[in-house]
C-alpha positions in Angstrom: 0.0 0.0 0.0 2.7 2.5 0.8 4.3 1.9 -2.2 1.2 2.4 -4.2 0.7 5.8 -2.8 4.4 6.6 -3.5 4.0 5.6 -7.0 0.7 8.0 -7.4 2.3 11.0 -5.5 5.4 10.6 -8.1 3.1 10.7 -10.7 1.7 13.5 -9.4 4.7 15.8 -9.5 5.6 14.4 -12.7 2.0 15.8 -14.5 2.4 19.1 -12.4 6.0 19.4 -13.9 5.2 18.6 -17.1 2.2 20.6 -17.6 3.7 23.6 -16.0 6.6 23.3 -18.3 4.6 22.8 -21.1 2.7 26.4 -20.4 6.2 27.8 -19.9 7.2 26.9 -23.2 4.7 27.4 -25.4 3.6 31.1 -23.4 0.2 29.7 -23.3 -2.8 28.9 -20.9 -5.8 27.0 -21.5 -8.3 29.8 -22.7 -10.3 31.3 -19.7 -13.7 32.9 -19.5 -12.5 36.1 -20.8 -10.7 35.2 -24.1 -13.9 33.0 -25.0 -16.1 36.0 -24.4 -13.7 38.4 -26.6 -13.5 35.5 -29.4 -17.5 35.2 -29.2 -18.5 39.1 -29.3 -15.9 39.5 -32.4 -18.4 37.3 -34.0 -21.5 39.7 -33.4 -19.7 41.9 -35.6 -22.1 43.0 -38.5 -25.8 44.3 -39.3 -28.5 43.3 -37.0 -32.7 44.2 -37.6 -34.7 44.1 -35.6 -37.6 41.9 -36.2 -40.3 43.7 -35.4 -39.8 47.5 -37.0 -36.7 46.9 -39.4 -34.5 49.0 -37.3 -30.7 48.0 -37.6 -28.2 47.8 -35.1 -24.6 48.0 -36.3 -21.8 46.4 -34.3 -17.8 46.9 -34.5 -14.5 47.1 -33.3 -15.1 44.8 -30.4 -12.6 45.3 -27.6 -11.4 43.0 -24.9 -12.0 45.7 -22.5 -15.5 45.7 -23.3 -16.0 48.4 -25.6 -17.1 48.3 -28.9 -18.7 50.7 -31.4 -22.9 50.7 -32.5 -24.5 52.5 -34.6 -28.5 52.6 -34.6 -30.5 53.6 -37.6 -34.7 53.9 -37.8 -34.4 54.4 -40.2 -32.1 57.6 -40.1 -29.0 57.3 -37.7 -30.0 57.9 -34.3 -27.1 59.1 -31.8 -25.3 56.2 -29.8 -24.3 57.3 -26.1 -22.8 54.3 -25.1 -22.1 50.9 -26.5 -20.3 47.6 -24.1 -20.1 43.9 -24.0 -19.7 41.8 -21.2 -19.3 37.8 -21.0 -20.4 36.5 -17.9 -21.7 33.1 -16.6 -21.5 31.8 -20.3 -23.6 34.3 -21.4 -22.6 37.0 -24.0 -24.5 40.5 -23.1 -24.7 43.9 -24.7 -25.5 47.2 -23.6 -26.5 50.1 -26.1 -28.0 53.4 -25.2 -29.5 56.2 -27.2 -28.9 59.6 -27.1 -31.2 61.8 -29.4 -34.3 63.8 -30.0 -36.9 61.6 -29.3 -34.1 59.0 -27.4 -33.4 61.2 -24.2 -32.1 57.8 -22.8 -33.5 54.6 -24.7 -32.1 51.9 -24.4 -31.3 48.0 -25.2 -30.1 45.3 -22.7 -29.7 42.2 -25.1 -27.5 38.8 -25.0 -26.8 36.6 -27.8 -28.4 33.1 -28.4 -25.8 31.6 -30.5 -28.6 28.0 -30.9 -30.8 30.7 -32.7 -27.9 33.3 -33.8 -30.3 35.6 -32.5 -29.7 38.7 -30.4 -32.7 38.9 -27.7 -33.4 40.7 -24.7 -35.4 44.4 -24.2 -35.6 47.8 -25.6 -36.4 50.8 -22.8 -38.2 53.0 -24.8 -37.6 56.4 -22.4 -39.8 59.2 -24.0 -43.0 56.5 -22.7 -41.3 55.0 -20.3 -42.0 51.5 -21.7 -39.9 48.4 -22.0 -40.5 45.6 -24.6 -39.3 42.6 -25.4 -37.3 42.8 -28.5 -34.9 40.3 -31.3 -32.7 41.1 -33.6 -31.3 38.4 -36.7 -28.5 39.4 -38.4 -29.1 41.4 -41.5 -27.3 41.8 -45.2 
C-alpha cells in the first residue's frame, strides 16, 4: 500500500511538472472565460434588424475591455451614447444606449443566443417610459 501511494504522488509531480513546463514553453494557458467571451463578441460583428420594426443595429471594433462601437439607424441614424459587452456566466450581453431627439435615454439590454444566432433581450423606450421585449437576426 505505501508503495502504491508513492508511485501515485510521483506521478503527481511528474504531471504538475510537465504541464507547467509545457505552459512555460509554449507562453500559453488554457483559454479562460474572458478570451472565450472576446472570441465570441468579435463574431457579433455586423448588421442586425430588428424583427419587429426593421430598425438596424450595427456592431464593430469589439474590444477586450469591453468596448465596442454601434451604430442605430430607424431608419435615419439615431445618436449612440454608449455601447459595451460583457461575458459573464456563459452568457454574452450587450449594452446600447440612445442619445437623441426623441431617445433622451432609450435603451437596449440584449444577449446573444448563439442556438438561434439571434440577439434577444429588451428595448427601454424612455420618452414612454416603456420596456418591450425585442430580437434582432443578423441582417445583409
Amino acid at each position: 500500500m505505501k508503495i502504491l501511494r508513492s508511485v501515485i504522488a510521483a506521478c503527481a509531480v511528474v504531471f504538475f511538472v510537465c504541464f507547467t513546463s509545457f505552459t512555460a514553453i509554449t507562453g500559453q494557458e488554457q483559454p479562460g472565460q474572458e478570451s472565450r467571451g472576446f472570441a465570441a463578441a468579435k463574431q457579433l460583428e455586423g448588421r442586425w434588424v430588428r424583427e419587429e420594426g426593421g430598425y438596424m443595429l450595427v456592431l464593430q471594433d469589439f474590444k477586450a475591455d469591453g468596448s465596442m462601437k454601434a451604430f442605430y439607424f430607424n431608419p435615419r441614424e439615431i445618436n449612440v451614447h454608449e455601447a459595451n459587452w460583457k461575458f459573464e456566466d456563459e452568457r454574452l450581453i450587450l449594452y446600447v444606449e440612445l442619445r437623441d431627439v426623441n431617445y433622451p435615454g432609450s435603451n437596449y439590454s440584449l444577449m446573444y443566443r448563439a442556438s438561434k444566432d439571434v440577439l434577444w433581450g429588451s428595448y427601454y423606450q424612455a420618452v414612454q417610459k416603456q420596456t418591450l421585449d425585442v430580437n434582432f437576426v443578423r441582417g445583409e
